[in-house]
mmCIF file of the N, C-alpha and C atoms, coordinates in Angstrom:
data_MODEL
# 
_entry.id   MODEL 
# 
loop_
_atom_site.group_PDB 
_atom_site.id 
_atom_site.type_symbol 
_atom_site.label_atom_id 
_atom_site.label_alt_id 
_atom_site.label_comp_id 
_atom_site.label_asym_id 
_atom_site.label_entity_id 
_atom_site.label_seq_id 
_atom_site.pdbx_PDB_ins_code 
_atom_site.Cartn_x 
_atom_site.Cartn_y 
_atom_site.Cartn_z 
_atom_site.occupancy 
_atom_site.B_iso_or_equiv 
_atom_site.pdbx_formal_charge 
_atom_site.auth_seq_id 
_atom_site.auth_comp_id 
_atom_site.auth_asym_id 
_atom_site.auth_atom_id 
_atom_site.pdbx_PDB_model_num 
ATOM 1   N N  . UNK A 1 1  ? -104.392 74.303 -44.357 1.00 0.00 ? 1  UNK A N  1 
ATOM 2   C CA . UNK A 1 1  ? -103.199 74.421 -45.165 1.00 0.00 ? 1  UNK A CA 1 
ATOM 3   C C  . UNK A 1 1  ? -102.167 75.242 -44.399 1.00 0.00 ? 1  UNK A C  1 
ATOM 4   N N  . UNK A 1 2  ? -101.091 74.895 -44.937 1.00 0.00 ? 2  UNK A N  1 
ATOM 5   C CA . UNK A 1 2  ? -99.866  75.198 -43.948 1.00 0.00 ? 2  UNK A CA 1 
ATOM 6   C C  . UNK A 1 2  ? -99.655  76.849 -44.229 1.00 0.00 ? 2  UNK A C  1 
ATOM 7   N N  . UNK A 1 3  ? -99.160  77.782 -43.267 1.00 0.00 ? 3  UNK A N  1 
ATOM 8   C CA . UNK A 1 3  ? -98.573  79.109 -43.734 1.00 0.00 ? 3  UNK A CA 1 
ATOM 9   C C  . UNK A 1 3  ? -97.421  78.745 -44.638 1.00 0.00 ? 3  UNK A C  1 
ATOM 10  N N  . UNK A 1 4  ? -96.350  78.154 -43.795 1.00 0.00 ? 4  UNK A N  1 
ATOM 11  C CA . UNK A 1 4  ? -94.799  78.326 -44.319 1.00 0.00 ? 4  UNK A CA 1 
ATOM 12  C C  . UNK A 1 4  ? -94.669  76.674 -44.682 1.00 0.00 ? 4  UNK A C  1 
ATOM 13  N N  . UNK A 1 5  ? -94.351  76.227 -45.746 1.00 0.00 ? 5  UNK A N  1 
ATOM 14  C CA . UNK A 1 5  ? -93.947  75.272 -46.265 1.00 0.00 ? 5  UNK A CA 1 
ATOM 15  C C  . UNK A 1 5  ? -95.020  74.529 -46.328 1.00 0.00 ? 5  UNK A C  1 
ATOM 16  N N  . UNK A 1 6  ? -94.387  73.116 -46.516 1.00 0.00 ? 6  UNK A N  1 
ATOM 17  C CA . UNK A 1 6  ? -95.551  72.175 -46.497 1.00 0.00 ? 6  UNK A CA 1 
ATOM 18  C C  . UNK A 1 6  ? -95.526  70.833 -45.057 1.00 0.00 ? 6  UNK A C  1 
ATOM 19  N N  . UNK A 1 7  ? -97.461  70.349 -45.146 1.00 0.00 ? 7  UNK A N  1 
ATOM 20  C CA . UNK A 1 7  ? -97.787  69.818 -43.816 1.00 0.00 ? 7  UNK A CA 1 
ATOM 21  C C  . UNK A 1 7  ? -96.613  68.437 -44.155 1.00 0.00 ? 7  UNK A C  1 
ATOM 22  N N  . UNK A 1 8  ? -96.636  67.887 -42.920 1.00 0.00 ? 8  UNK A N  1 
ATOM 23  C CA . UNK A 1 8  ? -95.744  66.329 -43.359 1.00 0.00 ? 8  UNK A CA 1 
ATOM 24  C C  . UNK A 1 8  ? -96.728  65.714 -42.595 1.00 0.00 ? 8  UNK A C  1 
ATOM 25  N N  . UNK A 1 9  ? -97.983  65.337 -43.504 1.00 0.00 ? 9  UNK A N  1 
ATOM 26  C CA . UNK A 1 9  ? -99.118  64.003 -42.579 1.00 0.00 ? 9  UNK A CA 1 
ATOM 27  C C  . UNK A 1 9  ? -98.326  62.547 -43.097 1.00 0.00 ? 9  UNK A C  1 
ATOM 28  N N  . UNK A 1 10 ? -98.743  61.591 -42.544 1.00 0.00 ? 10 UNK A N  1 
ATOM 29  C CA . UNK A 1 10 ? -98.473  60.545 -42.917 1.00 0.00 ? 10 UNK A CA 1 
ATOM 30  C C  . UNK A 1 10 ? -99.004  59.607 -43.963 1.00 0.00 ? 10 UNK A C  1 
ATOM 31  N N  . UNK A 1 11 ? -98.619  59.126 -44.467 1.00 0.00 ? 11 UNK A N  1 
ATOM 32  C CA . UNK A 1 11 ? -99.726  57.900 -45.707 1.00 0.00 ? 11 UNK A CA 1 
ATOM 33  C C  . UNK A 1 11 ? -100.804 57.721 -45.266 1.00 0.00 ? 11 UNK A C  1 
ATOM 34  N N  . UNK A 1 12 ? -100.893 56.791 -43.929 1.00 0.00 ? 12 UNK A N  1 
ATOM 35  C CA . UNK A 1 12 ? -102.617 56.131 -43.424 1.00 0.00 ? 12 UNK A CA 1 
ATOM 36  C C  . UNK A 1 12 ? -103.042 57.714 -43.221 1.00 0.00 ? 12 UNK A C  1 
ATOM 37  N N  . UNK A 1 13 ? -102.292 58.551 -42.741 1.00 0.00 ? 13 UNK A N  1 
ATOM 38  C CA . UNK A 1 13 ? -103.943 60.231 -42.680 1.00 0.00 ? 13 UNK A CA 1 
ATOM 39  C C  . UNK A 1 13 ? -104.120 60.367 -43.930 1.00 0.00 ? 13 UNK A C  1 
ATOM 40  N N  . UNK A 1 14 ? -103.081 60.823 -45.014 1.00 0.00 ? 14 UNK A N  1 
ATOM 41  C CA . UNK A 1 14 ? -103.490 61.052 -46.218 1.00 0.00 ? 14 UNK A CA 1 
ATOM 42  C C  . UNK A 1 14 ? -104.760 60.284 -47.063 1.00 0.00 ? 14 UNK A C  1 
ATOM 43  N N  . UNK A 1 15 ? -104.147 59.048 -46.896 1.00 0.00 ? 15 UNK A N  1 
ATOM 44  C CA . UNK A 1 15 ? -105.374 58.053 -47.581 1.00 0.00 ? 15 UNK A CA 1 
ATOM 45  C C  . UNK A 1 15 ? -106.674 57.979 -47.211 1.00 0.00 ? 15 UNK A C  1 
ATOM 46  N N  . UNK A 1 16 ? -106.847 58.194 -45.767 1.00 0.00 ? 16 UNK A N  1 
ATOM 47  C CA . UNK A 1 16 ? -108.253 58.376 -44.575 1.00 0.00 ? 16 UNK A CA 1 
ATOM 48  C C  . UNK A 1 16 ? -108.771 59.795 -45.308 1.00 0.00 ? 16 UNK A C  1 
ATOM 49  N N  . UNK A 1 17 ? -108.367 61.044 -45.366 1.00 0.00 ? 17 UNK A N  1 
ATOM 50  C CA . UNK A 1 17 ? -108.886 61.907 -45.685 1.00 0.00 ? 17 UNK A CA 1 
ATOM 51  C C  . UNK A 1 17 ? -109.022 62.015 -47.411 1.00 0.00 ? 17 UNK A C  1 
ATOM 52  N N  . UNK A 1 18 ? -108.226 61.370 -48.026 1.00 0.00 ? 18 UNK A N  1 
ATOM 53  C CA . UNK A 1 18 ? -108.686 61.214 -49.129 1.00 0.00 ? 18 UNK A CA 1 
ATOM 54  C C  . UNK A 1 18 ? -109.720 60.481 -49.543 1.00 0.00 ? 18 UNK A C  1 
ATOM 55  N N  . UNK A 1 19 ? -110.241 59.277 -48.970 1.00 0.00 ? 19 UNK A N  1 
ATOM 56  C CA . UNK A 1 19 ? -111.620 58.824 -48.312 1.00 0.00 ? 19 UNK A CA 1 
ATOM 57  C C  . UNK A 1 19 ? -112.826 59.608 -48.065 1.00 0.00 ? 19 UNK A C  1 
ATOM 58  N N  . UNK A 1 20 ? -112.385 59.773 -47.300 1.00 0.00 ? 20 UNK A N  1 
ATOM 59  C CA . UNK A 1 20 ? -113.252 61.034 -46.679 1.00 0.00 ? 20 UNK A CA 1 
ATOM 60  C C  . UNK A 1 20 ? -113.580 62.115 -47.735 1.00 0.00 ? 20 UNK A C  1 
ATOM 61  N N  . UNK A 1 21 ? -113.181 62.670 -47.980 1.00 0.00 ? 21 UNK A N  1 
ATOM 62  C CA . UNK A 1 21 ? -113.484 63.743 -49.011 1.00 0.00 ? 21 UNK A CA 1 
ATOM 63  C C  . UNK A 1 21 ? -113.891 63.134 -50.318 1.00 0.00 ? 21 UNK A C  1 
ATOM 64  N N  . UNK A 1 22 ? -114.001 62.044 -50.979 1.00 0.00 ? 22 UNK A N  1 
ATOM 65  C CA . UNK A 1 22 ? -114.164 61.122 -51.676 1.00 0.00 ? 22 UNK A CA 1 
ATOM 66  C C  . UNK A 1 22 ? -115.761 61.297 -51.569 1.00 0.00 ? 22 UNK A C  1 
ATOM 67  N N  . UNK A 1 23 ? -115.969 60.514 -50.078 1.00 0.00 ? 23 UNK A N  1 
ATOM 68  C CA . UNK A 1 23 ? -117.736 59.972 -49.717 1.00 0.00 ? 23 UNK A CA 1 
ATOM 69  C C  . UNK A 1 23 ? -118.116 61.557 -49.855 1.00 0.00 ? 23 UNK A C  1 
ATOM 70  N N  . UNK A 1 24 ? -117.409 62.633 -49.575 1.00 0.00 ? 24 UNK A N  1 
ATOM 71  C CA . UNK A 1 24 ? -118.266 63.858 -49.466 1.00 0.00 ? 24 UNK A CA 1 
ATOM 72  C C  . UNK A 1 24 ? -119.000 64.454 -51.159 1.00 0.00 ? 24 UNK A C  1 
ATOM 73  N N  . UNK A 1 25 ? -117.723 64.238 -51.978 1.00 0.00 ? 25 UNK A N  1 
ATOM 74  C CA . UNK A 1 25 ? -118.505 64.428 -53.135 1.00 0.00 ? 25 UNK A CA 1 
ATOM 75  C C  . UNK A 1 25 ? -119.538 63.535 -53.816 1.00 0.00 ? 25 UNK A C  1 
ATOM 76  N N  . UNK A 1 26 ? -119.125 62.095 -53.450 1.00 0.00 ? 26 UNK A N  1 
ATOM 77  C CA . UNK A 1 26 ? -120.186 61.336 -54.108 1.00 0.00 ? 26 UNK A CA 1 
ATOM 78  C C  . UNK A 1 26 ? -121.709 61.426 -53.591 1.00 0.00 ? 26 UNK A C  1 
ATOM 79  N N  . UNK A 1 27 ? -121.607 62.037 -51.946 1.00 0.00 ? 27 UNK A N  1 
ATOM 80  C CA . UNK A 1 27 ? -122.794 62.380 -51.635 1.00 0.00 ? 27 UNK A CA 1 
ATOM 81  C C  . UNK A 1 27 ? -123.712 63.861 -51.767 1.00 0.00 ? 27 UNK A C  1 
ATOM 82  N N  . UNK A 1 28 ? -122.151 64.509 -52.856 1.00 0.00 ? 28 UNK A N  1 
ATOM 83  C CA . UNK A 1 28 ? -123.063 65.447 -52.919 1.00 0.00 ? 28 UNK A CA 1 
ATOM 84  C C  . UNK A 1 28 ? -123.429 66.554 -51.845 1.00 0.00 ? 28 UNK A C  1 
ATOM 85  N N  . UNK A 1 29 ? -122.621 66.886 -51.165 1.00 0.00 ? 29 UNK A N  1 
ATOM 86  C CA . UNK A 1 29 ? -123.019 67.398 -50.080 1.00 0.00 ? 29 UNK A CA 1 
ATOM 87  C C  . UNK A 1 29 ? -122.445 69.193 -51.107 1.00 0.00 ? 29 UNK A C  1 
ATOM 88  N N  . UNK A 1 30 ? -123.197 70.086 -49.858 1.00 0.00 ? 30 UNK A N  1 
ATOM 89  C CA . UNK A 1 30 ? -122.358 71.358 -50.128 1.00 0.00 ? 30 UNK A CA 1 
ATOM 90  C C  . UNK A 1 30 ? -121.132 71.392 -50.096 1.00 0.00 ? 30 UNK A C  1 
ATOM 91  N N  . UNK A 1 31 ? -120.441 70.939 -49.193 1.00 0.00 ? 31 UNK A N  1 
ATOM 92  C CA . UNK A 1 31 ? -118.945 71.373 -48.991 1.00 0.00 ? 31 UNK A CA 1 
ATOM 93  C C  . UNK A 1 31 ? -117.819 70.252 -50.226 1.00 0.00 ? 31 UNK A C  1 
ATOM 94  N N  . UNK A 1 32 ? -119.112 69.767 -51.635 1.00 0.00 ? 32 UNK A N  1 
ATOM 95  C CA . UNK A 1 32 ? -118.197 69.206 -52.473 1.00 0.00 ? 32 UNK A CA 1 
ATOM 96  C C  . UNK A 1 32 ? -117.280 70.085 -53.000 1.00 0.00 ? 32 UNK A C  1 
ATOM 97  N N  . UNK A 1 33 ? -117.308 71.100 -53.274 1.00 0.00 ? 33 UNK A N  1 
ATOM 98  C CA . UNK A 1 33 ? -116.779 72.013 -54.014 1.00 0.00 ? 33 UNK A CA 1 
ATOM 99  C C  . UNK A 1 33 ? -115.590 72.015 -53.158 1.00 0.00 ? 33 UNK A C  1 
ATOM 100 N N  . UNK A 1 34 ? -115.171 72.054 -51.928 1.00 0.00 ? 34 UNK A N  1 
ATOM 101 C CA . UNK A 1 34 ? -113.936 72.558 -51.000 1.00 0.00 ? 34 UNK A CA 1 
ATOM 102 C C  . UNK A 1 34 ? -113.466 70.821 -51.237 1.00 0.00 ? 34 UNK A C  1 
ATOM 103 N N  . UNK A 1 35 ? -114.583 69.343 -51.237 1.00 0.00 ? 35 UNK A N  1 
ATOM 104 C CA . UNK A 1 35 ? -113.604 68.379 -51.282 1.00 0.00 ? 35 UNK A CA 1 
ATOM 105 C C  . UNK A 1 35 ? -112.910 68.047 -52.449 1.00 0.00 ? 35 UNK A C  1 
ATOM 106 N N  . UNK A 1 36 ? -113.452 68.565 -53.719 1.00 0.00 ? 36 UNK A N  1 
ATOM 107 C CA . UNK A 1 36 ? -113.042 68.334 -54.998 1.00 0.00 ? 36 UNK A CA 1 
ATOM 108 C C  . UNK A 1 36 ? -111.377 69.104 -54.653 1.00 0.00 ? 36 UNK A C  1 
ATOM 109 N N  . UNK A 1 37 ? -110.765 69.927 -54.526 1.00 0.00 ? 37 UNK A N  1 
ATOM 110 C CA . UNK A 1 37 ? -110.064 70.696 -53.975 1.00 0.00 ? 37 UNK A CA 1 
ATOM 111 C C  . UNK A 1 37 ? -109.011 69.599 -53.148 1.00 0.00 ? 37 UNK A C  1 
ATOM 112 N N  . UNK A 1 38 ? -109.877 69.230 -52.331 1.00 0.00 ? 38 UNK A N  1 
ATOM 113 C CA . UNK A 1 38 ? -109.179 68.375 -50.835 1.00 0.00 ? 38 UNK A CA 1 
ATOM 114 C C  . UNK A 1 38 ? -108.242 67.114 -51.605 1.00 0.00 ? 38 UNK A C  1 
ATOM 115 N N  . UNK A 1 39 ? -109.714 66.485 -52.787 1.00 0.00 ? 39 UNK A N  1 
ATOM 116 C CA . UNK A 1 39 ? -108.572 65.089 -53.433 1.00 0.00 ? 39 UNK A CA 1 
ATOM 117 C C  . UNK A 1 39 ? -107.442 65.634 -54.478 1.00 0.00 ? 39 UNK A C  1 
ATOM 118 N N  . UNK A 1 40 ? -107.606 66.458 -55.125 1.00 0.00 ? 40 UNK A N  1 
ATOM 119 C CA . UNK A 1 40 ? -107.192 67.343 -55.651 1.00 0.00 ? 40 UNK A CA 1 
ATOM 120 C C  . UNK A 1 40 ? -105.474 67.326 -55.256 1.00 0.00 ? 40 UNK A C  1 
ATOM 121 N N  . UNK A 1 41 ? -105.437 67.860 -53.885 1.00 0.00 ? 41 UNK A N  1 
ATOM 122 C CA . UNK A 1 41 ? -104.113 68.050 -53.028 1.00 0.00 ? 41 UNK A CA 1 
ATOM 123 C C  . UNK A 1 41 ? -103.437 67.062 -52.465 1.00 0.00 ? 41 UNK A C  1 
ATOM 124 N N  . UNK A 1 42 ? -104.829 65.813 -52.073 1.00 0.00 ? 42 UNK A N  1 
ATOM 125 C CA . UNK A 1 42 ? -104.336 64.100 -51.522 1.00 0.00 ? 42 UNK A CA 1 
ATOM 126 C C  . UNK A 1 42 ? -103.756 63.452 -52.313 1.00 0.00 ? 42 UNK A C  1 
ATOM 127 N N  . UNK A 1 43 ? -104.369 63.223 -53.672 1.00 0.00 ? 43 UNK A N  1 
ATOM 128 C CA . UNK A 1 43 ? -103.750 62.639 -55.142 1.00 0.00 ? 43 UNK A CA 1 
ATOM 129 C C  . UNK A 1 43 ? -102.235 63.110 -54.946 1.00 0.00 ? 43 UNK A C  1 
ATOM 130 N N  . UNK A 1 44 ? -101.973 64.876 -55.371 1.00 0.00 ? 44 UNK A N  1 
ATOM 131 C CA . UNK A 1 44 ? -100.882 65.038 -55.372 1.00 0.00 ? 44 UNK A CA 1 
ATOM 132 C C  . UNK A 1 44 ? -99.947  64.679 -54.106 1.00 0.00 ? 44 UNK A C  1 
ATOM 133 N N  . UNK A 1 45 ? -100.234 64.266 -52.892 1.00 0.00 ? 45 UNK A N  1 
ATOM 134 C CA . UNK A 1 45 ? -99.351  63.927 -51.717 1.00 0.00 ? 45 UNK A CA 1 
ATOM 135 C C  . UNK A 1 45 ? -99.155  62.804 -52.309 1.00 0.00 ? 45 UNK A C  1 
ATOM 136 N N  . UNK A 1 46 ? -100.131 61.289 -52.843 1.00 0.00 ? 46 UNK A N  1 
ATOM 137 C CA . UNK A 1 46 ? -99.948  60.638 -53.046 1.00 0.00 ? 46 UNK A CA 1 
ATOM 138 C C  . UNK A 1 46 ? -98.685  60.087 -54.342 1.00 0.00 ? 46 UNK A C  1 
ATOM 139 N N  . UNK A 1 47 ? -98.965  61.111 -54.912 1.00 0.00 ? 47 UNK A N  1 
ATOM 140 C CA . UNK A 1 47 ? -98.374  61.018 -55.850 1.00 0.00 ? 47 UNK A CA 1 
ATOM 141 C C  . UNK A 1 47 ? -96.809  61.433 -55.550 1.00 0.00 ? 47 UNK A C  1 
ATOM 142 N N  . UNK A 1 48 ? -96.412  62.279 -54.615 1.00 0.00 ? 48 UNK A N  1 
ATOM 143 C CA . UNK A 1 48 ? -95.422  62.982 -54.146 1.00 0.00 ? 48 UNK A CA 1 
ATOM 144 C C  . UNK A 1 48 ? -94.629  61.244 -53.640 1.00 0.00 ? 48 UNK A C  1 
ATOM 145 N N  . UNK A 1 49 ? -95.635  61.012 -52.594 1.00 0.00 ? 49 UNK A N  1 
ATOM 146 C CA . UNK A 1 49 ? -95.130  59.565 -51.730 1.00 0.00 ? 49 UNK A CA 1 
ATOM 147 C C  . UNK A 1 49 ? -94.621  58.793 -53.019 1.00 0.00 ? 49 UNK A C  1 
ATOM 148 N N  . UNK A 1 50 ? -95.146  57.853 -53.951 1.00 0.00 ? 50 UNK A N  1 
ATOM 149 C CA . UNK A 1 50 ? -95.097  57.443 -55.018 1.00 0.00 ? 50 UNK A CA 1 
ATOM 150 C C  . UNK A 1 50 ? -93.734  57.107 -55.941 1.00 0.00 ? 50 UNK A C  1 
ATOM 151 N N  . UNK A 1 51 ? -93.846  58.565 -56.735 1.00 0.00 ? 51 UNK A N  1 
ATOM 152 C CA . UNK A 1 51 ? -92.777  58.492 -57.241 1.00 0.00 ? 51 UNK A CA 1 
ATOM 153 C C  . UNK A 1 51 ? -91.802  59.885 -56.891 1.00 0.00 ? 51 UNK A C  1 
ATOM 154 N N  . UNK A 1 52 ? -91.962  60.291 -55.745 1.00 0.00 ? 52 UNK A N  1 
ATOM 155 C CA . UNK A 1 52 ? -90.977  61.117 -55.453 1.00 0.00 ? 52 UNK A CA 1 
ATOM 156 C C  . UNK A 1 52 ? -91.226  62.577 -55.932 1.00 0.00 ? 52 UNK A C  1 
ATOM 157 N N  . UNK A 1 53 ? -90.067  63.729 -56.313 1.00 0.00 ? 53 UNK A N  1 
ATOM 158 C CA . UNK A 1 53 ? -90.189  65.200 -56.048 1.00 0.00 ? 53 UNK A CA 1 
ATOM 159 C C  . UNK A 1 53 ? -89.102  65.615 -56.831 1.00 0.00 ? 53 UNK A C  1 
ATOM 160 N N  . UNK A 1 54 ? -88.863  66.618 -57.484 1.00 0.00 ? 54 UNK A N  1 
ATOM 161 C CA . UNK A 1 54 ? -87.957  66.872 -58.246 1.00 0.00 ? 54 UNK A CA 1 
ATOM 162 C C  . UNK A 1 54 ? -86.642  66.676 -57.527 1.00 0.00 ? 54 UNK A C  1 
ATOM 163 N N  . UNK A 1 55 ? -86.853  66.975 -56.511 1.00 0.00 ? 55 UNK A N  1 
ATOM 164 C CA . UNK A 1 55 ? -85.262  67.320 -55.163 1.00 0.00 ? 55 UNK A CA 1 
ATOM 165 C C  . UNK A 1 55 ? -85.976  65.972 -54.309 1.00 0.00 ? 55 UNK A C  1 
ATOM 166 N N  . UNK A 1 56 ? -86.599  65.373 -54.407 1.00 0.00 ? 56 UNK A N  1 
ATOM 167 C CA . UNK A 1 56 ? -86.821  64.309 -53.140 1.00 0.00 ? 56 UNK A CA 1 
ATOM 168 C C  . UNK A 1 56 ? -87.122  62.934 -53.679 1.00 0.00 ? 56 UNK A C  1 
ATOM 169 N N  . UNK A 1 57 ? -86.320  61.771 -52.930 1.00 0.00 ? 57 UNK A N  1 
ATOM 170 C CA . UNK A 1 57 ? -86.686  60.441 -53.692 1.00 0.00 ? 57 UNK A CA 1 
ATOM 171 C C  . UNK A 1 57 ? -88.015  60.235 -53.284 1.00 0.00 ? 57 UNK A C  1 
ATOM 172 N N  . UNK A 1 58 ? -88.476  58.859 -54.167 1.00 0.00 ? 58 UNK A N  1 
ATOM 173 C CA . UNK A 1 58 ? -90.099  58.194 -52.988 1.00 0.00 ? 58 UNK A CA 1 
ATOM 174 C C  . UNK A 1 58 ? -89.405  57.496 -51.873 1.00 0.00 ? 58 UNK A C  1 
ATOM 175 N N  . UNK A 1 59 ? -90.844  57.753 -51.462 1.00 0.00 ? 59 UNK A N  1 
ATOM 176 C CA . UNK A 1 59 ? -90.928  57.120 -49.745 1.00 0.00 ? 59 UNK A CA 1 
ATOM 177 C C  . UNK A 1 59 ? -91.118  55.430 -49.694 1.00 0.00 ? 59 UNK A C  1 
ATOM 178 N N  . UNK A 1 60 ? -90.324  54.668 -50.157 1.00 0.00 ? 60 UNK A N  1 
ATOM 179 C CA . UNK A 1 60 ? -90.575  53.208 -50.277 1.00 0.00 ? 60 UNK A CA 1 
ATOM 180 C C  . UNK A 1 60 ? -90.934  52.387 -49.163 1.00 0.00 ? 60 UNK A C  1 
ATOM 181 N N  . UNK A 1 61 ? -90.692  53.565 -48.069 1.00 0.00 ? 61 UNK A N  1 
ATOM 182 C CA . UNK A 1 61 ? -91.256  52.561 -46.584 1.00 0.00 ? 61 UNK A CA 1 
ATOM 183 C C  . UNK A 1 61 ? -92.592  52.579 -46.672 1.00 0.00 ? 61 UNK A C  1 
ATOM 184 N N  . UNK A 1 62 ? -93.369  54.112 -47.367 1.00 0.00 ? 62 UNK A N  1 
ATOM 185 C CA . UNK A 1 62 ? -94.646  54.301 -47.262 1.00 0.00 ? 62 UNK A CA 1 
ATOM 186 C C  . UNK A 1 62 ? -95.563  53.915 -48.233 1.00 0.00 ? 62 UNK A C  1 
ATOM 187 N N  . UNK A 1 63 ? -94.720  53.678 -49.290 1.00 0.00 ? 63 UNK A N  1 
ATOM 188 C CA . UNK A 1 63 ? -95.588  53.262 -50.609 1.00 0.00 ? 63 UNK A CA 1 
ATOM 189 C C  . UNK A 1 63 ? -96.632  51.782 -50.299 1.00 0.00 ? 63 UNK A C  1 
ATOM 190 N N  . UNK A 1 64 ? -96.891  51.274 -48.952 1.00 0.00 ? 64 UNK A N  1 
ATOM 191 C CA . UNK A 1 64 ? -97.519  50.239 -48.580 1.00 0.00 ? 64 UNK A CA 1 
ATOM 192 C C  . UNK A 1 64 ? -98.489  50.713 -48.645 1.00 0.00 ? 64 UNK A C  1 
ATOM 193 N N  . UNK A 1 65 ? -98.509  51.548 -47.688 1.00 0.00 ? 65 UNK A N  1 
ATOM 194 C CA . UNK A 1 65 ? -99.615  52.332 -46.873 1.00 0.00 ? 65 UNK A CA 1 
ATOM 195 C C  . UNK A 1 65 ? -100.994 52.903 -48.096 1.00 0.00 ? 65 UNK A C  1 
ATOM 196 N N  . UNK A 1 66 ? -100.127 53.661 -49.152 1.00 0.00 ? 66 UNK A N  1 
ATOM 197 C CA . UNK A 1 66 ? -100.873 54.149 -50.029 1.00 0.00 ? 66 UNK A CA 1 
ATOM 198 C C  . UNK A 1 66 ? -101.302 53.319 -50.976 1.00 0.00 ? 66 UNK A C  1 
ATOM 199 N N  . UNK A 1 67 ? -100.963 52.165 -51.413 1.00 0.00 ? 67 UNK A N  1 
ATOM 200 C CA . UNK A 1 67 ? -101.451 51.342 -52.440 1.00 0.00 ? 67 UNK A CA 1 
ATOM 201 C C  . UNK A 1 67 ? -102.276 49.935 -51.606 1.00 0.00 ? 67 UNK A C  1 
# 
């Protein structure tokens, strides 16, 4: 996580690690607890991309990527 502001990953990383952290809880592993957390923050990027930000439109180039 970023110090000062926020990261700018792209749709295909977002969605890959939201994946990812996905297979980690369904398997149950220890580190579910940190991925529950992880989709937690991906959802909301996704959701950011989506329909946008109080001060920011959506990203309609990227809304491919994520759906």
């Amino acid at each position: 996580m970023p110090l000062f502001g926020k990261s700018h990953k792209s749709a295909p990383d977002i969605v890959k690690n939201l994946r990812d952290a996905l297979l980690l809880i369904e398997r149950g592993d220890k580190k579910s607890d940190k991925a529950v957390e992880e989709v937690y923050r991906y959802l909301q990027a996704v959701k950011l991309i989506i329909y946008g930000g109080e001060n920011q439109e959506p990203h309609t180039e990227q809304v491919w990527f994520v759906c």
